[in-house]
N, C-alpha and C positions, 0 to 999 in steps of 0.2 A: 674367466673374463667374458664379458658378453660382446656381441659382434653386436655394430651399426644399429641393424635392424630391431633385435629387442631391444634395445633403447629406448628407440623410437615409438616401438608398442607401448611400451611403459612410459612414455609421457604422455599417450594419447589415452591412455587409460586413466592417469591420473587428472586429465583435464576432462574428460568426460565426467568423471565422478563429482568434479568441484559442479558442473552447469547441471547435474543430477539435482545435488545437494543444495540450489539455491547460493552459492557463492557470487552470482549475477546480479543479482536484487536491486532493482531500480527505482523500486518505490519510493518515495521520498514525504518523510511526515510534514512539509509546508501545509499542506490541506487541513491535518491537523489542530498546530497553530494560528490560520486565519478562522477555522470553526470555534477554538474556543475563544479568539478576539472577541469574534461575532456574540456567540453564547457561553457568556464564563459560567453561566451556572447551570447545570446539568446538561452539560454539552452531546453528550451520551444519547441521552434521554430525550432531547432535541430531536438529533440526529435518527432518535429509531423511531418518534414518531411523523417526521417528514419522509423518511421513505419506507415505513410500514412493516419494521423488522425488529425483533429483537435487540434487544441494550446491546448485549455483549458482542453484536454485528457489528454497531457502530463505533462502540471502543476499538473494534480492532481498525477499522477506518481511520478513525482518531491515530492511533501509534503508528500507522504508515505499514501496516503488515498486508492488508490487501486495499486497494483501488478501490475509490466510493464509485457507485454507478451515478452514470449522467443526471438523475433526479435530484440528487442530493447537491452535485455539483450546481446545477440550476438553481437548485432552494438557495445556496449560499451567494449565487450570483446576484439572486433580486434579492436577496437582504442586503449585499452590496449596494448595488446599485436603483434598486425600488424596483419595483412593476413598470412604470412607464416608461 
């Protein structure tokens, strides 16, 4: 039988492993969604050459797996809203 304490250890160890592992993920694909509103057609391709990176960058921008950096967000802003 285990006492108190490894218990304890053994939860804090399985809850380290999950925030290891990315079980926190915050990210959320809306960016996604209004990008390809914005550009239904080659939204990708769009996307890599407004911030000057490979397609397959921007795909993953698209699916919500990493955070578009602030240029991209700005591009999509004034396609929103215009330049002035």
């Amino acid at each position: 039988m285990r006492s108190v304490y490894e218990e304890r250890v053994t939860e804090a160890r399985l809850i380290e492993r999950q925030i290891r592992q990315g079980a926190d993920k915050i990210v959320s694909r809306k960016f996604g969604r209004v990008a390809k509103f914005l550009w239904p057609l080659k939204t990708a391709a769009h996307l890599a050459s407004v911030a000057r990176v490979n397609e397959r960058t921007a795909a993953r921008w698209l699916s919500g797996e990493f955070d578009p950096p602030y240029c991209v967000i700005e591009a999509t802003m004034h396609e929103i809203f215009g330049d002035g």
